[in-house]
N, C-alpha and C positions, 0 to 999 in steps of 0.2 A: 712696714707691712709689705711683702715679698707679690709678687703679679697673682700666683697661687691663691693667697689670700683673697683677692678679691673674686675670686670664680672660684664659689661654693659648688662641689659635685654633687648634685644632685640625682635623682632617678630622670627628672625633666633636662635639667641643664643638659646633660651630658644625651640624652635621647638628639635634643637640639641640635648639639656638637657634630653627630654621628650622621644626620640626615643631611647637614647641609653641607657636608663632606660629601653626599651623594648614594649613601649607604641605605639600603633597606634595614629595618629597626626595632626590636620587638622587646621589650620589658618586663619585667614584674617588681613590685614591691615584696619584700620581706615581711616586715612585722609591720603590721598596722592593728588600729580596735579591731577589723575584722578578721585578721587570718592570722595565726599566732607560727613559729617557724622559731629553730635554734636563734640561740641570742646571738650569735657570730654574724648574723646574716641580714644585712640593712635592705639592699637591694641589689640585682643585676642587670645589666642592658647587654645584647646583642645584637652583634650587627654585620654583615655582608656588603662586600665591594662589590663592583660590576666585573671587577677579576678573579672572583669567586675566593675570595681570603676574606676571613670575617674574626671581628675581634672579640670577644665573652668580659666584658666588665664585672666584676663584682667587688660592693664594698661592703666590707665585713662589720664595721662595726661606727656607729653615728658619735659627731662630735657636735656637741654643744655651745653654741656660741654667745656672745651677748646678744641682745636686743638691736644693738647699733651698727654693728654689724654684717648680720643678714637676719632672716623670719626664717624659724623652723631646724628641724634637725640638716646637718650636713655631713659632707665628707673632707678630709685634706688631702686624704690616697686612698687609692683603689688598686685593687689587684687585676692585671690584664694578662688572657692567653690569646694567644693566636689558632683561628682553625683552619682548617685546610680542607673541603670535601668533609666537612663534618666532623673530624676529628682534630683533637689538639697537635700541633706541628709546629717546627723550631723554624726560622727562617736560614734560604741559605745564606753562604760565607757572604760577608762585607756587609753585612747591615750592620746597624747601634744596636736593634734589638732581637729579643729572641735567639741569643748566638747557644747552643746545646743544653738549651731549654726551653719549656711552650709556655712558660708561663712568667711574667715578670711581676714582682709585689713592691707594693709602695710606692705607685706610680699617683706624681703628681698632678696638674691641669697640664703645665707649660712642657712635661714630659708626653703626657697624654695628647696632645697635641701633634709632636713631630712623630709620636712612634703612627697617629692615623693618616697624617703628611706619609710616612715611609709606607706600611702597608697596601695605601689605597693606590700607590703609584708602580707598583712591581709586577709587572711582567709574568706570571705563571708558567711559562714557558721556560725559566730560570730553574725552579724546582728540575723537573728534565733534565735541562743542560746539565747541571751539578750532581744530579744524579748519574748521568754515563760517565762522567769524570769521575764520581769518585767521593767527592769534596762534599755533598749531602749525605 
């Protein structure tokens, strides 16, 4: 059983994740008895750095697990974009993630992990620089 395995993504786990990284945090669940929503769509979390880069979690579709396990529906991957000022944005040159694209899928925990290690540590003033060079 792989590290992933044992940290079932949840709409809670991953809220957890996101807050104690530092980030402001805000959720909804997808389908539940009360509110019904495409079948694609389990749940999302968003969340916001103090460097004003925020990342949009969403996991499309729940996995079932035994009893022994974990309790309740989960996720293995989730899909993550990065925002920038509200909208979707690609990171600049020399990250792992986001390289000329805003969105990465099938992202795992121990993935999920370093790409909020990479985000919540970057400089915003980078965007800029690479943008008068060129290279954004």
């Amino acid at each position: 059983m792989s590290d992933s395995e044992l940290h079932p993504m949840t709409e809670e786990t991953l809220r957890t994740l996101l807050e104690q990284s530092g980030a402001r945090v805000m959720s909804r669940s997808g389908r539940n008895e009360h509110y019904g929503s495409p079948r694609e769509f389990s749940f999302e979390v968003k969340a916001v750095f103090k460097n004003g880069l925020g990342l949009h979690l969403q996991a499309r579709q729940f996995t079932y697990r035994d009893p022994w396990e974990t309790s309740g529906r989960v996720n293995d991957i989730i899909d993550v974009s990065l925002l920038k000022d509200g909208s979707y944005s690609e990171l600049p040159k020399g990250y792992d993630f986001f390289q000329d694209r805003d969105m990465e899928e099938g992202i795992d925990w121990d993935s999920l992990q370093q790409m909020i290690n990479c985000v919540r540590k970057i400089n915003p003033k980078i965007f800029v620089l690479q943008g008068l060079t060129g290279d954004l």
